[in-house]
N, C-alpha and C positions, 0 to 999 in steps of 0.2 A: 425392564432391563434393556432391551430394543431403542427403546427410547432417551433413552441415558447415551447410551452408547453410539446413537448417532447425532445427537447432541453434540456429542466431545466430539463427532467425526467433524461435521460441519463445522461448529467453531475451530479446531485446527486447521481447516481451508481456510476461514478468512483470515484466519492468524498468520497464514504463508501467503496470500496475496497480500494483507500490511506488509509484513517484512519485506517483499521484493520491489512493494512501491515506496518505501524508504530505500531499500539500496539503490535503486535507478534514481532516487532524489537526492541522495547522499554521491553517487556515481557522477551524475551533473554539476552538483555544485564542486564536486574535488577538479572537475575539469573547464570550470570557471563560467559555465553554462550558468541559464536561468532555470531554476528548480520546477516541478511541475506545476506545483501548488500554487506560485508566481507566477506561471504562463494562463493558468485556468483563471487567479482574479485579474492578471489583465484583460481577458476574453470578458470578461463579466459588465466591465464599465465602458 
């Protein structure tokens, strides 16, 4: 039961760091910035 339950805990943490790295990706690109995902593969090459 413990284990269930923080299961569902931990997955809702990363389900709220997703969301808020789409807002601040969604936040960039509405303000005609480069999105993150696009500053990270240009770092790549």
């Amino acid at each position: 039961m413990v284990l269930s339950q923080s299961a569902i805990f931990v997955g809702a943490i990363l389900m709220s760091l997703y969301f808020l790295t789409e807002l601040i990706d969604y936040i960039f690109q509405s303000l005609g910035k480069n999105t993150i995902f696009e500053q990270l593969s240009k770092k790549g090459n």
